[in-house]
N, C-alpha and C positions, 0 to 999 in steps of 0.2 A: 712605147706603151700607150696604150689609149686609155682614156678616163670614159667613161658611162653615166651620165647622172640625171633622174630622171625626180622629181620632183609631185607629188600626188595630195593630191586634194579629195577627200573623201563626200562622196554623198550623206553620209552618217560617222560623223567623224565620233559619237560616245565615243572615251577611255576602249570599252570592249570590242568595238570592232577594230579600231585604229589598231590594235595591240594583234589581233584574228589577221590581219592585213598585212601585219609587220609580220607575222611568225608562216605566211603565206612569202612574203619574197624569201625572208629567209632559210628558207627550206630550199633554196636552189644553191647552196653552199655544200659542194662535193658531188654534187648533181650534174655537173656540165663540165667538160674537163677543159674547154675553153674560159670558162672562167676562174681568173685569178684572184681575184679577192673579193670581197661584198662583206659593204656597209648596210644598213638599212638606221635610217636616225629619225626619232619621235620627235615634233616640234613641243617644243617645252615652254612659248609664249603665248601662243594661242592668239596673235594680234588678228588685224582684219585683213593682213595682206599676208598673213602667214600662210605656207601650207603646210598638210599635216604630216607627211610621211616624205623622206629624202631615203635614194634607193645610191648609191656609188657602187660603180664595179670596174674592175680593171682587166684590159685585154692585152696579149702582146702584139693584135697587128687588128686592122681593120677587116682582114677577113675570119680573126676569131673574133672579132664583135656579130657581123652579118653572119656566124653559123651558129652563136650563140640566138640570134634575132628568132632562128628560124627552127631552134632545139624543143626535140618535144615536151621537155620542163617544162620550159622559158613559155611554149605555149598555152601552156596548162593554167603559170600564170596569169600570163597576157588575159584569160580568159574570165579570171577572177577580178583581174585587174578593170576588166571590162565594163561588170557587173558593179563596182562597189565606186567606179571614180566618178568626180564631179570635172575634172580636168588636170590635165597632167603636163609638165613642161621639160624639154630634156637641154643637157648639152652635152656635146662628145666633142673631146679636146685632146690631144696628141703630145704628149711631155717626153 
């Protein structure tokens, strides 16, 4: 199983977009049939080292991650995702 977890920081983090952003990842739930599961989690500290939106997704192998990478959802996302971040951190880890 591979883990997905990508971390985002918003150019405009108001309540409304954060929430517009969150209901954008998760919208690729049933959407992709490589992916197994999706979290999507609102930072609820708001500190100075916080960021605002956590995205988890679950694969069964590294090549349903790389087709998910490349799915024309995922893309659609990515594109939003493009638009609206201020910087984004991942890790993908293998359990």
């Amino acid at each position: 199983m591979i883990t997905h977890i990508v971390f985002f920081k918003l150019k405009d983090n108001s309540p409304a977009n954060v929430e517009e952003t969150a209901t954008v990842l998760r919208a690729m739930e049933g959407q992709i049939e490589e992916l197994k599961s999706i979290e999507v989690g609102l930072d609820v500290l708001h500190s100075e080292r916080s960021y605002d939106i956590a995205l988890v997704t679950k694969f069964e192998s590294l090549a349903a991650l790389e087709a998910y990478q490349v799915h024309p959802v995922h893309q659609k996302v990515i594109e939003h995702m493009s638009r609206v971040r201020e910087a984004s951190v991942c890790v993908d880890y293998e359990s």
